[in-house]
N, C-alpha and C positions, 0 to 999 in steps of 0.2 A: 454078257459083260465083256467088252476090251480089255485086255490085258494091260495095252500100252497106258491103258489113263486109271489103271486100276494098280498099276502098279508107282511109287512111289519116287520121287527123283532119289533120294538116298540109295535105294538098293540100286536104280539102275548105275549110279554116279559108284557104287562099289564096284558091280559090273564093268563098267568102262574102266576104270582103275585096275583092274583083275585083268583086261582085254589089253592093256599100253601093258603094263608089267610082263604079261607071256609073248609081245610078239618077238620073233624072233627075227628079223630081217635086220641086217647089220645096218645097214643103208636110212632105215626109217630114224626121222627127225623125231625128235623128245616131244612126247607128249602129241603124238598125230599118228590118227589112225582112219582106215577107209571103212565102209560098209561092208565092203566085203571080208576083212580082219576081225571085225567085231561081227558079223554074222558066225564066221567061224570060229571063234571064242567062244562064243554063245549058243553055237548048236543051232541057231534059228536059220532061216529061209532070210536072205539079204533084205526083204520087201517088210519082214517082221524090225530085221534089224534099224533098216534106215526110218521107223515110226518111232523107234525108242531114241533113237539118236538125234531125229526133229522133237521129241519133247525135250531132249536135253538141251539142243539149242533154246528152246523157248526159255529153258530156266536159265539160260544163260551160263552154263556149266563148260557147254561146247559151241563153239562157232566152224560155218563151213568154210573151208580153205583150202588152197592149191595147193599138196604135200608131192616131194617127192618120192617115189619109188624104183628100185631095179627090176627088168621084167627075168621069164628067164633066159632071155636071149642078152641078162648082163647091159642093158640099155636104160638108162635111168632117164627118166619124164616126171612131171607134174600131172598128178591125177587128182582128182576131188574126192577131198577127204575133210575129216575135221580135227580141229585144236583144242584139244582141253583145255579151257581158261583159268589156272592157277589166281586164285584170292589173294 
């Protein structure tokens, strides 16, 4: 059994809410987070995390978009990430 389709948009859509609420990165835009932010929220492997975060695009919960971030060389760019779409 998959996980990703066996688990529910609810719990994931708690998860993603739990993963925006703990990041810590002064820099990061409200409500946008990477693969790699939510993998490490989540304790999974990035490749589990970005299947959970394409069913959440499909529900339409999150959309992908060009966030930005500071790296740690203090340089801030546009990475690919996603926006949580507020109802």
């Amino acid at each position: 059994m998959d996980i990703v389709t066996s688990t529910p948009e609810s719990e994931l859509l708690q998860a993603l809410q739990e993963a925006l609420a703990g990041l810590e990165t002064e820099d990061a835009e409200p409500d946008t987070i990477t693969s790699g932010e939510f993998a490490e929220a989540l304790g999974l492997q990035q490749n589990a995390a970005i299947r959970r975060l394409k069913k959440l695009e499909a529900a339409g919960i999150v959309k992908v978009a060009w966030v930005r971030r500071t790296n740690a060389w203090g340089v801030t760019r546009p990475v690919q990430g996603y926006r949580y779409v507020r109802e």
